[in-house]
C-alpha positions as CSV (number, residue, x, y, z in Angstrom):
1,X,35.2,35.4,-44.1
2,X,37.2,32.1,-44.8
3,X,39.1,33.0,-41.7
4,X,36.3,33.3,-39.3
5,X,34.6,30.2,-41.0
6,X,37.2,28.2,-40.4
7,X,38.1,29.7,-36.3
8,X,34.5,28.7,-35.8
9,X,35.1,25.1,-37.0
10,X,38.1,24.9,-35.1
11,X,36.0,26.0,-31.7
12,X,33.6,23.5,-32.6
13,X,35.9,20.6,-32.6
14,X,37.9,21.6,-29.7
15,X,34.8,22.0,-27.3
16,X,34.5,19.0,-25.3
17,X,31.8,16.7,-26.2
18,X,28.7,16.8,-24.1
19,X,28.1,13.6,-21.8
20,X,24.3,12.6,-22.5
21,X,21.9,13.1,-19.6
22,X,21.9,9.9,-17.3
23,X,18.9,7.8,-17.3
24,X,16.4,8.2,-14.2
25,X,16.6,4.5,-12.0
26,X,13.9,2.2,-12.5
27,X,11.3,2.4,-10.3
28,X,11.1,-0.8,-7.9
29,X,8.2,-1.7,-6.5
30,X,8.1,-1.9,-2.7
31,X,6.1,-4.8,-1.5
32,X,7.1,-4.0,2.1
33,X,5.6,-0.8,2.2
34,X,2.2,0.8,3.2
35,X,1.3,4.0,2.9
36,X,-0.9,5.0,6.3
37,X,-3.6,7.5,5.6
38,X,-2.1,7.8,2.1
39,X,-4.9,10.5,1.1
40,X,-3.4,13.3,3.6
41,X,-0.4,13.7,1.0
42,X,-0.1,16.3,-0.8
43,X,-0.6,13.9,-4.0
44,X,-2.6,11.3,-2.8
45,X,-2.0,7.8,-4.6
46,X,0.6,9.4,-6.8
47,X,3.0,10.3,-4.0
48,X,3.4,6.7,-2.9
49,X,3.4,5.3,-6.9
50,X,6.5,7.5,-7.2
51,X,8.2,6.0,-4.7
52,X,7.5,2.4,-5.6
53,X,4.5,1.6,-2.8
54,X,2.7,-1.6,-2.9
55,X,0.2,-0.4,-0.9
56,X,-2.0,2.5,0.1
57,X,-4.7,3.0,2.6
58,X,-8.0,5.2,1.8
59,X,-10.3,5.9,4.4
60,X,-14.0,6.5,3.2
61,X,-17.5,8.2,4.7
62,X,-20.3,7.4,2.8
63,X,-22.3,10.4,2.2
64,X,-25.2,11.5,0.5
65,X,-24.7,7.9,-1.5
66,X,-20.8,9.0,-2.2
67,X,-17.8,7.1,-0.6
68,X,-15.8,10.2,0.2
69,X,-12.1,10.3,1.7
70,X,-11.2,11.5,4.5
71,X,-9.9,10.3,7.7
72,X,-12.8,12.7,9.4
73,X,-16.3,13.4,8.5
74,X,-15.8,17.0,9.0
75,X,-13.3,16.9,6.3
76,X,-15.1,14.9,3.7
77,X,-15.4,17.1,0.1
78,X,-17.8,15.7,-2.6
79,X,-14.9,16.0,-5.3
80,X,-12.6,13.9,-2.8
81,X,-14.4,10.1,-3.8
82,X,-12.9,6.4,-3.7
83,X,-13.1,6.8,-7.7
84,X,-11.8,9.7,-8.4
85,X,-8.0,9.4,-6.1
86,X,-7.7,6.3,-6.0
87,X,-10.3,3.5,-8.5
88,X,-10.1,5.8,-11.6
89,X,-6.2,6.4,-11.4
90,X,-5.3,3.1,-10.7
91,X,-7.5,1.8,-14.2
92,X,-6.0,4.6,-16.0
93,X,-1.9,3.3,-15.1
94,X,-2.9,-0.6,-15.4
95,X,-4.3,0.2,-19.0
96,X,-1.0,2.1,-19.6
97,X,0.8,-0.9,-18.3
98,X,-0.8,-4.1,-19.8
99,X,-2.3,-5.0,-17.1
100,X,-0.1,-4.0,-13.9
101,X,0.1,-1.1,-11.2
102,X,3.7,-1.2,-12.1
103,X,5.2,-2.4,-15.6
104,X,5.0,-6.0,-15.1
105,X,5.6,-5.5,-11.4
106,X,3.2,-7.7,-8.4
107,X,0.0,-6.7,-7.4
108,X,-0.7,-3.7,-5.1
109,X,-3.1,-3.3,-1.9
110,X,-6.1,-0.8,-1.8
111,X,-6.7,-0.7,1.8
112,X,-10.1,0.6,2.4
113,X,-11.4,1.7,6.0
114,X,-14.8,1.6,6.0
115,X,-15.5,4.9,8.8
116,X,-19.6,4.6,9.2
117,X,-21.3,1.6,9.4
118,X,-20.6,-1.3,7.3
119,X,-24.0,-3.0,7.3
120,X,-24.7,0.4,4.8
121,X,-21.8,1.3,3.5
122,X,-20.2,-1.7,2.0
123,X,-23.3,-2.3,-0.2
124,X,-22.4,1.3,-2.0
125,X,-18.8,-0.2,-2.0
126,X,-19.4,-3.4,-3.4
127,X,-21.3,-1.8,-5.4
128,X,-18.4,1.1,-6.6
129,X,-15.5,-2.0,-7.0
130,X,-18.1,-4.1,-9.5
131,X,-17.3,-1.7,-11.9
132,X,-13.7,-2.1,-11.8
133,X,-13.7,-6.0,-11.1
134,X,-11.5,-6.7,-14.3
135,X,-8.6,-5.3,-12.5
136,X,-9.2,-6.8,-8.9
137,X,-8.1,-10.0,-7.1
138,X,-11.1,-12.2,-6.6
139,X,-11.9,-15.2,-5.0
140,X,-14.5,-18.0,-5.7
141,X,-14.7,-21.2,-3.6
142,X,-11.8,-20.6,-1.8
143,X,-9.5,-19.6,-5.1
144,X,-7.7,-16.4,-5.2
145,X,-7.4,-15.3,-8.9
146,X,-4.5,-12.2,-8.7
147,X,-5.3,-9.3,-10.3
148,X,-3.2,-5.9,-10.4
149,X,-5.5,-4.6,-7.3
150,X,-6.6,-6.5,-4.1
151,X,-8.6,-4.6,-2.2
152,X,-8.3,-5.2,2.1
153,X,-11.5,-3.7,4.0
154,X,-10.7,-2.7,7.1
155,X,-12.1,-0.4,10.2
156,X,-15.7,-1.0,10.9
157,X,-16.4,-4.7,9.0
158,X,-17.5,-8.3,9.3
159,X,-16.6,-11.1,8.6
160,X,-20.7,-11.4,8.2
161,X,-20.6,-8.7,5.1
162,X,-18.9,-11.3,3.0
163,X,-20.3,-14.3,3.9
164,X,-22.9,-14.8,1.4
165,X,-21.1,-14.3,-1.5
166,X,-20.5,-16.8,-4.4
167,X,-17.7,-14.6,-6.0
168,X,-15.9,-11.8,-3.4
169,X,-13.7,-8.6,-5.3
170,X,-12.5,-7.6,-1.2
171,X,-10.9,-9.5,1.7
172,X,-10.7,-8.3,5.0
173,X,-8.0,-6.9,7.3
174,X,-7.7,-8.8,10.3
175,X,-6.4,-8.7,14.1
176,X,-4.8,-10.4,16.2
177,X,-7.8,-12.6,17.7
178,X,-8.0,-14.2,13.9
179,X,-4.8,-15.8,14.5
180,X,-6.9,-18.1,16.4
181,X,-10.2,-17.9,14.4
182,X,-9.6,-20.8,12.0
183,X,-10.7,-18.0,9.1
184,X,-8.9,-18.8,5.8
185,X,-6.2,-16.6,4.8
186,X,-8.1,-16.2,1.2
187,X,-10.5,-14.3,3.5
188,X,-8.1,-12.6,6.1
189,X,-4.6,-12.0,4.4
190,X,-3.5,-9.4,6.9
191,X,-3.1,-9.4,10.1
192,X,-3.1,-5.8,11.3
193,X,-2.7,-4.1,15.3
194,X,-2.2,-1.3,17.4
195,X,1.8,-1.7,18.2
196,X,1.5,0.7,21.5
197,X,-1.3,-1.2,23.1
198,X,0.7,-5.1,22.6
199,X,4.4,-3.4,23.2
200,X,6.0,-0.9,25.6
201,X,9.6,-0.4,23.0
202,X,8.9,3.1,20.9
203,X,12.1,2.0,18.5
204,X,14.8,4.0,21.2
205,X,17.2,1.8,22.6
206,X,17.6,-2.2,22.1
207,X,14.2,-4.1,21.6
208,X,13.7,-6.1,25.1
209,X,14.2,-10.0,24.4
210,X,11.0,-10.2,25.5
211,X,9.4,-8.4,23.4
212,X,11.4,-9.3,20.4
213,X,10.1,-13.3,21.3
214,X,6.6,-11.9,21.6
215,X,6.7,-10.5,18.2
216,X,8.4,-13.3,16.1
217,X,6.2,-15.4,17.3
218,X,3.2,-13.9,16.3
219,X,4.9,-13.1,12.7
220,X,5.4,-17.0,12.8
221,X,2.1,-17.7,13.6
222,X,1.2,-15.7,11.0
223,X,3.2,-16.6,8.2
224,X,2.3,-20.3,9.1
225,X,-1.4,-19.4,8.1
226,X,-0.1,-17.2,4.7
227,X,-1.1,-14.1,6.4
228,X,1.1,-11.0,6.4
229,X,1.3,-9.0,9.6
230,X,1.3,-5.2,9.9
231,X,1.4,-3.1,12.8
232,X,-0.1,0.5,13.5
233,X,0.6,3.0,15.7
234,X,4.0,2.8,15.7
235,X,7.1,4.6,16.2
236,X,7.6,5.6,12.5
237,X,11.8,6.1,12.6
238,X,14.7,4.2,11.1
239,X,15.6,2.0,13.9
240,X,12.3,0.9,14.3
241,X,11.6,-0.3,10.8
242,X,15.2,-2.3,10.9
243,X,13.8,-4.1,13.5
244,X,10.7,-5.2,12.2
245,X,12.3,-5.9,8.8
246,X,14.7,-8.2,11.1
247,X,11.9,-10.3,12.9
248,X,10.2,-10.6,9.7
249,X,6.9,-8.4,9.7
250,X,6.2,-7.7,6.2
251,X,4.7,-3.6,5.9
252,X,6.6,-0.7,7.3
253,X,2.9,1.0,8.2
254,X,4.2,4.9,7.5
255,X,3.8,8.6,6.9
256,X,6.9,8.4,5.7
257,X,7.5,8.0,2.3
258,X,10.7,8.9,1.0
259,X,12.5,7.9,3.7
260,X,11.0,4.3,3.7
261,X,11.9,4.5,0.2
262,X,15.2,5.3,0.8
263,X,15.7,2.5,3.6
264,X,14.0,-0.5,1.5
265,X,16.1,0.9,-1.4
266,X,19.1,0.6,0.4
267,X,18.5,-2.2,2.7
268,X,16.8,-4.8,-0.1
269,X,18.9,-3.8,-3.2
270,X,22.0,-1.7,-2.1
């Protein structure tokens, strides 16, 4: 018995020691990306959290009194609502967090297209987002006060639907006529457009000087008026999103997520 005791002991020694398991990465939060029609993943909100995303785009209906998602009425589901995938969530991680989307990380976008009419759907919304104001950027004579969620309406709105309001919890997604509108940026952060109907390059091939001058000057434009300028409808491929990261157009507007991941990863911290 001493014997086998002892071979045991032996074998124990001699095994090589175990390397412990290496720690995941830290997540980094990806200010440059935007998750287009975010609720068509298979995990909506959580798909693009996992990756890092600053920003995510819901698409509501507002039925029977519910803001439903879904980018078509035919797909709307009454379990599918603005709370439930995306408002409740979001309070549930910045509680968790102390206050932030991501541990001590910026604040993200909630980018809300409003599908039916806004003149009786943002009420309902206005309405859904008091109830979460502690956690959203709001603005009150011209002041931005940050918070861990600013919410962008875009789709069918007005700059009318805000007008009267002493304190807002929304801002508006804007085109590219407001460069020219003299609206505050507090009001119209984003400037967002349809890439195929202002530019003929599909991300195959060199950009055409032309269109490379067209485009940095409207970024310019923009950023001289604190707006940040996304574009939709676009080729959504690697060469493409170099480009605009090169002539300085802040959101990679995508379907893509890992691999958008994987080139902000790489191309801002590798």
């Amino acid at each position: 018995m001493l014997k086998v005791v002892s071979l045991l002991l032996f074998c124990a020694s001699a095994a090589p020691a175990q390397s412990p398991a290496p720690r995941p990465s830290p997540l980094i939060p990806l200010t440059n990306a935007h998750a287009h029609n975010d609720y068509q993943h298979k995990r909506p909100l959580f798909d693009a959290l996992d990756r890092g995303f600053c920003s995510v785009e819901a698409d509501i209906w507002l039925t029977n009194g519910q803001l439903l998602v879904a980018h078509d009425f035919w797909r709307v589901k009454p379990e599918r609502t603005l709370q439930a995938l995306y408002l409740d969530p979001l309070r549930d991680r910045i509680k968790k967090n102390g206050g932030h989307v991501y541990p001590e990380g910026p604040e993200i976008v909630l980018l809300v297209e409003i599908k039916n009419d806004w003149k009786t759907t943002y009420p309902v919304l206005r309405k859904t987002l008091q109830d979460y104001a502690d956690q959203l950027t709001s603005y009150r004579s011209g002041k931005k006060q940050t918070g861990a969620i600013t919410v962008i309406i875009t789709g069918h709105r007005s700059k009318e639907m805000l007008k009267d309001e002493l304190v807002r919890i929304a801002a508006l997604d804007g085109d590219l006529a407001d460069l020219d509108s003299g609206a505050p940026a507090e009001l119209v952060p984003w400037i967002s457009a349809n890439w195929s109907q202002n530019f003929k390059w599909r991300g195959v091939g060199p950009f055409p000087d032309s269109e490379k001058e067209k485009l940095r000057s409207i970024v310019t434009k923009a950023h001289q008026q604190g707006r940040r300028v996304r574009w939709w409808g676009a080729p959504d491929q690697i060469n493409f999103w170099r480009e605009m990261r090169a002539d300085g157009v802040d959101l990679i507007n995508t379907d893509d997520l890992e691999g958008v991941r994987m080139f902000l990863t790489t191309a801002e911290h590798g």
